[in-house]
N, C-alpha and C positions, 0 to 999 in steps of 0.2 A: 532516535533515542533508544529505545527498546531496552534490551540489560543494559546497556553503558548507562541508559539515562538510570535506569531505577538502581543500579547497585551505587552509582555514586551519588546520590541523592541520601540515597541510607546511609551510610559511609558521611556525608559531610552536611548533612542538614541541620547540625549543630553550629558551623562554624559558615556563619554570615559573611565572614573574609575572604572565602576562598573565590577566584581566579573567574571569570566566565567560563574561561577555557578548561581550567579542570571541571568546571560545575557541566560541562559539555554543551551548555548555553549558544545562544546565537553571538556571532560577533558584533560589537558595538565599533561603526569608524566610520570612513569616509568612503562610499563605493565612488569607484571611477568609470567616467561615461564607457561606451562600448568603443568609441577609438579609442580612450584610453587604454581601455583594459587590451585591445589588442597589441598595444605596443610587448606586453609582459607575458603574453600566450604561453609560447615557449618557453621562456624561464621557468613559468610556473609549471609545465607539461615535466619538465626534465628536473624542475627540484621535486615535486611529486613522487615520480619515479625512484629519487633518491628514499625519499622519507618511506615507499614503501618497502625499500630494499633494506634501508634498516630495521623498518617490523618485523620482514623476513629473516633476518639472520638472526634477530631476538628469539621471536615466538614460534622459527617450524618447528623448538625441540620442544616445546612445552605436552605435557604428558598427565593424563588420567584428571582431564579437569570434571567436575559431576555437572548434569545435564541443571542446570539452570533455564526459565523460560519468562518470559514476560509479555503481554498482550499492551496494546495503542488503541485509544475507541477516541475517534475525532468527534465533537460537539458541533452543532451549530446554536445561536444562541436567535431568539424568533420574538415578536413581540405581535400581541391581538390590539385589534379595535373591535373590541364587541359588539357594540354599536351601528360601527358597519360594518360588520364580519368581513372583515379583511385582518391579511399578517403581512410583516416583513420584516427583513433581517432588520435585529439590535444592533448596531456596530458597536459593541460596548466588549469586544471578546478579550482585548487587554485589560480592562479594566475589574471586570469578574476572575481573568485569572492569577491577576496578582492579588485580589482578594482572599481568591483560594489558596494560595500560598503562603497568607500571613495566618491564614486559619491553619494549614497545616501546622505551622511553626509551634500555633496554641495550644494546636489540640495533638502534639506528638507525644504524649507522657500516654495516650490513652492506646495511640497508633492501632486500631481496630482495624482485623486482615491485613494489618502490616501498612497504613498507610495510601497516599494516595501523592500524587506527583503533578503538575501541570505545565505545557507549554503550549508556547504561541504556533500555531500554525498560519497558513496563509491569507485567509480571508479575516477581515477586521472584528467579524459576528462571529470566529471559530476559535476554540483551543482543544487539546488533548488531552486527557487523563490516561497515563500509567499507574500502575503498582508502583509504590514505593519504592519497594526491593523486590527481588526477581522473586517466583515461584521454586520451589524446588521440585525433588526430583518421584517421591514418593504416590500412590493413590490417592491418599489422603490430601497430597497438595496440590491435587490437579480439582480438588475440591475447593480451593480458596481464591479462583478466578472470577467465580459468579458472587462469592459474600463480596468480594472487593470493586468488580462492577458496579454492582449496588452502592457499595458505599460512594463508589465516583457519582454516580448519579444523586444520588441523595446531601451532597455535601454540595451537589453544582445547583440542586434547587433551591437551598438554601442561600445562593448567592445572589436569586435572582429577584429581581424588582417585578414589580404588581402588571399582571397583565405578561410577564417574559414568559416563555414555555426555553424548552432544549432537548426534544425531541431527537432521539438518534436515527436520524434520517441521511440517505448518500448527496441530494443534493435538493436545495430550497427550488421550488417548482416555476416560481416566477422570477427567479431569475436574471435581470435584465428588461421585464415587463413594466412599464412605468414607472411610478412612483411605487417603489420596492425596498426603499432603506429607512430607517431611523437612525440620527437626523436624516430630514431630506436631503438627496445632492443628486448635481446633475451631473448627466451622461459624461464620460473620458474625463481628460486629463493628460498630462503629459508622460505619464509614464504607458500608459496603453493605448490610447487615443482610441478607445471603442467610441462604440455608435449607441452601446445601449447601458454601460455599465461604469459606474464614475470609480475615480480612482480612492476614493475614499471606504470603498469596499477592501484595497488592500490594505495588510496589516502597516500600522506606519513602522514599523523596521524597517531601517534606511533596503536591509538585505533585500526587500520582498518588488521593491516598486524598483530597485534596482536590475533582480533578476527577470520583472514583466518587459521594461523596456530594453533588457537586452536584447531579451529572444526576437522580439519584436524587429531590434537595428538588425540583426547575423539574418534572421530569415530576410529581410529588404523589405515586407511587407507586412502588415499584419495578418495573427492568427485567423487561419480558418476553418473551423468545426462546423462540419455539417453529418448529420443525423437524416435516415431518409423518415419519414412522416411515418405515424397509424393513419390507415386510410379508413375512415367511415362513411357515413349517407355523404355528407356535406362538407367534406372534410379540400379545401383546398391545395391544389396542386401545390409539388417545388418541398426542397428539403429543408428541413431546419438548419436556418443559417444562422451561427455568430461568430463573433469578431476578438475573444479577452479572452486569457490568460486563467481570469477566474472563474468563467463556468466549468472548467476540469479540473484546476488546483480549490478551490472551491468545494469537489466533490469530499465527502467523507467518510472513512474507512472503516477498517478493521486489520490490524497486522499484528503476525505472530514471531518474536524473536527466541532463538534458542542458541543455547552454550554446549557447544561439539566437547566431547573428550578430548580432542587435538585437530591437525590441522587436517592430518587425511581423511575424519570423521567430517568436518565443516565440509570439504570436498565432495564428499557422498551425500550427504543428504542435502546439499544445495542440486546437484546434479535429480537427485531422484525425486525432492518434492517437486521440479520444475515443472513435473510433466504433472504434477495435479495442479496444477496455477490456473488451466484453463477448467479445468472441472468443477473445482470451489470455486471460479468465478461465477460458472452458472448456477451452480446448485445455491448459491447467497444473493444472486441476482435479485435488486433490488432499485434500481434506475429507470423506469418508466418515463420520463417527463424530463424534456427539456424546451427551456426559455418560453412557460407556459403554452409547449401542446405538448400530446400524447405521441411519442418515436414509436417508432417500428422494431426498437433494441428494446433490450432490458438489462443491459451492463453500463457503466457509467468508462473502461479502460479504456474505449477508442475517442474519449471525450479527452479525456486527460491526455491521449498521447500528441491527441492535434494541439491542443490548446499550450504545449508547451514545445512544439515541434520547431526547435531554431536551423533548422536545415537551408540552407539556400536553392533556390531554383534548380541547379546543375545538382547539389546533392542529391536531390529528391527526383531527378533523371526526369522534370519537366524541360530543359534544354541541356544542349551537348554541351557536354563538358570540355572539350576540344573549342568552343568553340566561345564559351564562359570566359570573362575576365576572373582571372586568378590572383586575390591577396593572399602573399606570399607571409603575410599576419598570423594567417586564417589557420587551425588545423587542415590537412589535407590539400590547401588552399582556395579552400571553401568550394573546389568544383570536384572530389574524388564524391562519386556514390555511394551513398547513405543508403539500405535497405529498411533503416526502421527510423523511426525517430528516437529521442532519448529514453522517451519514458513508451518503453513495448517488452515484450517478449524477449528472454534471455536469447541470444548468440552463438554461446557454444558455454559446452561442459567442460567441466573440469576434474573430475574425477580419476581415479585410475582405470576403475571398471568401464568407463567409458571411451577408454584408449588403452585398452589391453591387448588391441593389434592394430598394426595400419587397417584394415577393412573394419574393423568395430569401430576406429576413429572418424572415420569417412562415413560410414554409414549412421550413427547417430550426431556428428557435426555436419549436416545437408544444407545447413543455410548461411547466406554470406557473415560474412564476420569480417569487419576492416579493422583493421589495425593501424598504429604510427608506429611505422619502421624504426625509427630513430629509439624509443622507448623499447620496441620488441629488440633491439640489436643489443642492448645495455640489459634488460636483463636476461638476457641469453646467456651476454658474458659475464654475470655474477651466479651462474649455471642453473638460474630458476628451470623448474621443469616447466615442457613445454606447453601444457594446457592452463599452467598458473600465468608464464610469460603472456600467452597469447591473449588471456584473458584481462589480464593487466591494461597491456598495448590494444588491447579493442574499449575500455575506458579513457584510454589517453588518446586514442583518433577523435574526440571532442573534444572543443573550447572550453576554458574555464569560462563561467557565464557570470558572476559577482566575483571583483577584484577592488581588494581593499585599498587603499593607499598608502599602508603601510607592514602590507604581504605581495609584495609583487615578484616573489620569488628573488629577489638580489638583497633581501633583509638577510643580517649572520643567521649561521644557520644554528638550529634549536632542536636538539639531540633527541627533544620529547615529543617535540611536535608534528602531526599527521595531517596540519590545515591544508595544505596544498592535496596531498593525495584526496581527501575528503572532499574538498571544492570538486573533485569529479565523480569520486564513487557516492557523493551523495544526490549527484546531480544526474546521475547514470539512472534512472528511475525504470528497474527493470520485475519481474515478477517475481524475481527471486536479488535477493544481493547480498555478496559473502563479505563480511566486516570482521578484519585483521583486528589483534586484542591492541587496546591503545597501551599508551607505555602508563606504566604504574606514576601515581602522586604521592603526595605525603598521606591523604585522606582520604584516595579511593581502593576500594574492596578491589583484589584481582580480577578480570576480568577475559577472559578465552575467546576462540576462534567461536564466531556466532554465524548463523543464517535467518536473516529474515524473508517470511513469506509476506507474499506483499497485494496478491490479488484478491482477497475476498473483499464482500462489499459488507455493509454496515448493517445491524438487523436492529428492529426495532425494541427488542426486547433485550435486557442483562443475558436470561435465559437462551439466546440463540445465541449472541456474541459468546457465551461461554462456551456451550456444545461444540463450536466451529473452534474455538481457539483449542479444546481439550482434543478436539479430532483430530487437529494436526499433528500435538504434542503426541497422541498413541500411534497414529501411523509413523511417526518419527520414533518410537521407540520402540514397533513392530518392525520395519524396515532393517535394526540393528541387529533387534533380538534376531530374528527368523531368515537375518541374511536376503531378503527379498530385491528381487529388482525390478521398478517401472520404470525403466529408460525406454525412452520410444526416439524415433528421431526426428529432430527437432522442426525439421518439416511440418510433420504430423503436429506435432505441441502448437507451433503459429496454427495451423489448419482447425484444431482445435478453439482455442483462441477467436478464430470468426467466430465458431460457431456459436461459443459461448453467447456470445451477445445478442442471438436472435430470441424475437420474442419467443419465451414458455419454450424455451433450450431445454431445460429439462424433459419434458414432455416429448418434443419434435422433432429433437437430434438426434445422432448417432456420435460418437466420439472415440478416435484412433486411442487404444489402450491396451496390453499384454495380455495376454489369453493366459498367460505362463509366467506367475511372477516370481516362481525361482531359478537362480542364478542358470545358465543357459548353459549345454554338454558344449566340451571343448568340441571344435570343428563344425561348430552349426552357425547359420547367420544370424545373425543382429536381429533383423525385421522377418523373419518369421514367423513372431507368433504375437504381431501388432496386424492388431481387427480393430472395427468397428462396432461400440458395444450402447448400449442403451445409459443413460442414467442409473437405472434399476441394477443392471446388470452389472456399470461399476462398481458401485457404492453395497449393493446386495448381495452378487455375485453370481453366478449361472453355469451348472453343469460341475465341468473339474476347477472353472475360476472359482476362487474362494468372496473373495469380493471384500471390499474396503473396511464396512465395519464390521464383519465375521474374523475378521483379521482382528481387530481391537478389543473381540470378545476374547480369540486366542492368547493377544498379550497379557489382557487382563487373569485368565486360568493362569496364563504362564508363571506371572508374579505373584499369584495367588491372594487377589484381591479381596480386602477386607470387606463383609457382606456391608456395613455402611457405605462405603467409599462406594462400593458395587452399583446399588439403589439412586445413586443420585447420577453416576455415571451412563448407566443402563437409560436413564432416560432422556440423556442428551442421543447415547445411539441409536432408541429407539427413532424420535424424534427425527434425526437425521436420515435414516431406513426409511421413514414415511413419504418424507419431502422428498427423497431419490426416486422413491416410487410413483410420484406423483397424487397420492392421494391430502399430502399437505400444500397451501400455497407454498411461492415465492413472494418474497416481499412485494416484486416486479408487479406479478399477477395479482395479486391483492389489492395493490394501489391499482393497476390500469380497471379493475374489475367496479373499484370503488369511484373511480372518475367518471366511466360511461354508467355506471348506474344511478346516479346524484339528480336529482329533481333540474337543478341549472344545466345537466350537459345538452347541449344543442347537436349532438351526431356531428360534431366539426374538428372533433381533435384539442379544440381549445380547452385549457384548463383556466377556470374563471378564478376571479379573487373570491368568488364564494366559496366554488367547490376547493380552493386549496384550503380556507377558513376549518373547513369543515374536515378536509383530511389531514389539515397538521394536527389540529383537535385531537381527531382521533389516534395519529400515529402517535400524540404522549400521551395521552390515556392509556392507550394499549402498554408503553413503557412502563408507567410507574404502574400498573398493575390495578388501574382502574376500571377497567375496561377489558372484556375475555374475547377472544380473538379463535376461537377453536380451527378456524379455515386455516389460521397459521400455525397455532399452535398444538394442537391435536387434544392431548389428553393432558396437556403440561398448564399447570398456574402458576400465575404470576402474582406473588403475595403483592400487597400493596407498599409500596418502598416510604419509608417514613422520612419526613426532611431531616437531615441532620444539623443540628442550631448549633 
């Protein structure tokens, strides 16, 4: 959703009439089984192609759009038994948010920070809160992220019933452990057929149970996520294994969308935040726990990319592809190799600076990128340039994964419509994703070439989701201002990427990053002045590197920021300078710290129904500002958030 959702929501939240499709809603129909859907693969791969090629001829001239921004904070919704100190998910998460959207309707005359937005996400216990309408572009409004957080949180407690908490937390700790739902319901179902997880966890949108048991039929087999263990005194052998879809779409986030001045702006700064996707995932790392034991990660990415990985055997280069049965249905025909799964690490760059010569092309695109020939040859020949092309036809080398029954690509075609292209780049779940401006409606606000950042994980407090979301929005406006380059090659970014995920990354790792982050003397190479730098040394900087947020201090001189705007800004980078340096938790480290310290931990890795009792507790306490936290939060408070009635 990101700006598309929040500018047309402001734009049409008066008029109850309009369309799903312009409201940018989820679609309402009949999905078709997975041989169904393959019959229409192709159609759909090549009117997609179509629908983007008319973006493209619309939107490459669009010109001097202003830097619009908007943040996503995914909810889980929890319910206690005090009694027996135990929690588990509410699956009530449609139901709260269409609450909260007839509250919004009520309460829009007062629209406090502009509002507040909600949709459905994946799990049944989860929804989203956006801003209303996008942030703009000023100091001063990069101050109205945290008032509006707030108000998201304080409007969503208001919604909830006696005993519910909604804790911004990345993923509920039990998981698939027992009896873990409200209503109770058993294990599988026919859309996932897990061993531990019933299907009544997913949202009932026909879309959601449609896209579990696809991935499920295209891989042959069910998902496999495994996690290696925390090893303690008594901790037994073997990795954490599961089986569904919703212990990684399950997980819950934090994503930042912004609005490019044009199309070769969207370009560059998709290309250049990519290579910090692996960094913000450490430095927000907040994933300690899954399927009730304590992992050996502290990132939740490699959870999600298994749990939705529709790769077949021969893709994923566990048998020869020579040697694979080939549906000719299939993209690639389900036996060409896949390097990643759907939802990993960007592919290749797009930019210009990133192919300013065959050898700067080569040496920052190192890692495989597939394409569908047929889609790369067509826009070739409508003269897309060639990092947009490739880029395009590396989203169309995958299946459409939800196919409706009445978009099967041979419906007349609809001059305004982008559902076929979006059935893939929405389904493209990569760290970064660059989103073409849809066509204009009667009722929505214009809308520009955007990039979502997509790897941070979720903080337990307004106050961190803000700092992180305002970090990315100044390094994206230092980047512009100061002409800077972090392109590293993309080797390095995946290499990165492991790293991130290992326990207390911050602290332990090193990370491939530019020594040299302006523009590089003609005749010198690419990878020159990519090292290995510490956390501290990123984010703080070391020597002639200036470092991440010494840079956001320079934007801010640059624009000459108002001593208000300053003071509240100042302490998100403080704040953020600490945690790089390691003197503040990770979310990650706080929760594993709080689990082995708890009176119930037995030194086995297990996380009991007690001790998650006791640290959902705390982690919304700590949210709504009940409870001081200084391990994570330093020197920052957290006023107590008032319900909003």
């Amino acid at each position: 959703f990101g700006i598309e959702s929040a500018a047309l929501t402001a734009s049409c939240r008066h008029n109850r009439s309009v369309s799903a499709r312009t409201m940018g809603l989820l679609k309402v129909g009949a999905p078709l089984s997975w041989e169904e859907s393959l019959q229409h693969s192709r159609a759909i791969r090549d009117r997609g192609v179509e629908q983007f090629l008319r973006t493209w001829a619309r939107a490459k001239g669009l010109r001097e759009d202003g830097l619009l921004w908007g943040d996503e904070v995914e909810y889980a919704l929890l319910v206690l038994d005090h009694a027996r100190r135990e929690v588990r998910l509410q699956l009530r998460g449609g139901e709260v948010m269409e609450m909260l959207r007839e509250r919004e309707q009520d309460t829009d005359s007062r629209a406090a920070f502009g509002g507040c937005a909600w949709h459905q996400e994946y799990g049944s216990w989860m929804l989203e809160g956006t801003p209303a309408a996008p942030f703009g572009a000023s100091t001063g409004g990069l101050l109205q992220v945290e008032r509006n957080m707030r108000l998201r949180r304080a409007r969503l407690l208001a919604a909830l019933g006696p005993d519910e908490i909604a804790p911004t937390v990345v993923s509920f700790p039990l998981l698939g452990v027992g009896d873990f739902v409200r209503p109770a319901a058993l294990p599988g179902g026919p859309a996932s057929l897990s061993d531990t997880v019933p299907d009544a966890c997913i949202n009932p949108h026909p879309r959601f149970a449609a896209l579990t048991r696809n991935i499920r039929s295209r891989r042959g087999v069910k998902v496999d996520v495994r996690l290696p263990v925390f090893k303690d005194k008594l901790t037994e052998e073997g990795d954490i294994a599961v089986d569904c879809m919703a212990y990684g779409m399950g997980c819950c986030c934090l994503q930042v969308t912004l609005q490019a001045r044009d199309v070769d702006e969207s370009r560059h700064l998709y290309d250049q935040l990519a290579s910090l996707a692996p960094i913000m995932l450490a430095l927000t790392s907040a994933t300690p726990i899954l399927h009730g034991r304590l992992a050996d990660t502290d990132a939740r990415w490699a959870i999600i990319s298994a749990s939705v990985d529709d790769r077949t055997p021969a893709e994923r280069g566990e048998v020869d592809a020579n040697a694979a049965p080939q549906d000719p249905r299939m993209a690639g025909g389900g036996t060409r190799r896949m390097a990643k799964s759907r939802y990993d690490s960007i592919s290749a760059y797009i930019s210009r600076r990133a192919h300013s010569s065959h050898s700067a092309a080569e040496e920052f695109n190192d890692v495989p990128c597939e394409v569908d020939e047929k889609a790369l040859e067509e826009l070739q020949r409508h003269r897309v340039d060639a990092p947009v092309a490739r880029h395009v036809a590396h989203l169309f080398a995958r299946d459409p994964l939800v196919v409706f029954s009445d978009a099967t690509g041979d419906e007349p075609v609809d001059e305004q419509s982008m559902d076929h292209f979006e059935s893939l780049n929405s389904t493209n779940w990569q760290t970064m994703r660059w989103k073409p401006p849809p066509a204009a409606t009667a009722c929505s606000a214009h809308i520009g070439w955007r990039v979502e950042f997509r790897s941070m994980e979720l903080q337990l407090t307004d106050f961190e989701n803000a700092a992180f979301s305002v970090f990315i929005v100044l390094l994206s406006r230092a980047l512009l201002v100061f002409d800077l380059d972090f392109l590293s090659p993309l080797s390095k970014v995946d290499e990165n990427m492991a790293r991130a995920h290992r326990r207390d990354a911050v602290n332990t790792q090193r990370f491939w990053f530019r020594s040299c982050v302006v523009p590089e003397e003609p005749g010198s190479l690419p990878g020159d002045d990519i090292e290995e730098m510490t956390m501290a040394e990123i984010v703080n900087g070391r020597g002639m590197f200036p470092g991440l947020v010494p840079l956001c201090y320079a934007y801010l001189d640059f624009v000459r920021c108002d001593g208000e705007s300053f003071l509240r800004l100042d302490a998100y980078l403080d704040f953020i300078r600490r945690r790089a340096s390691g003197e503040l938790l990770t979310p990650a480290t706080w929760m594993r710290n709080f689990v082995v310290g708890h009176a119930s931990y037995q030194r086995d890795s297990v996380v009991t129904q007690d001790i998650a009792y006791d640290l959902l507790r705390a982690c919304d306490e700590i949210g709504r500002g009940q409870r001081a936290c200084p391990e994570l939060l330093g020197r920052a408070v957290v006023e107590p958030v008032v319900v909003d009635a």
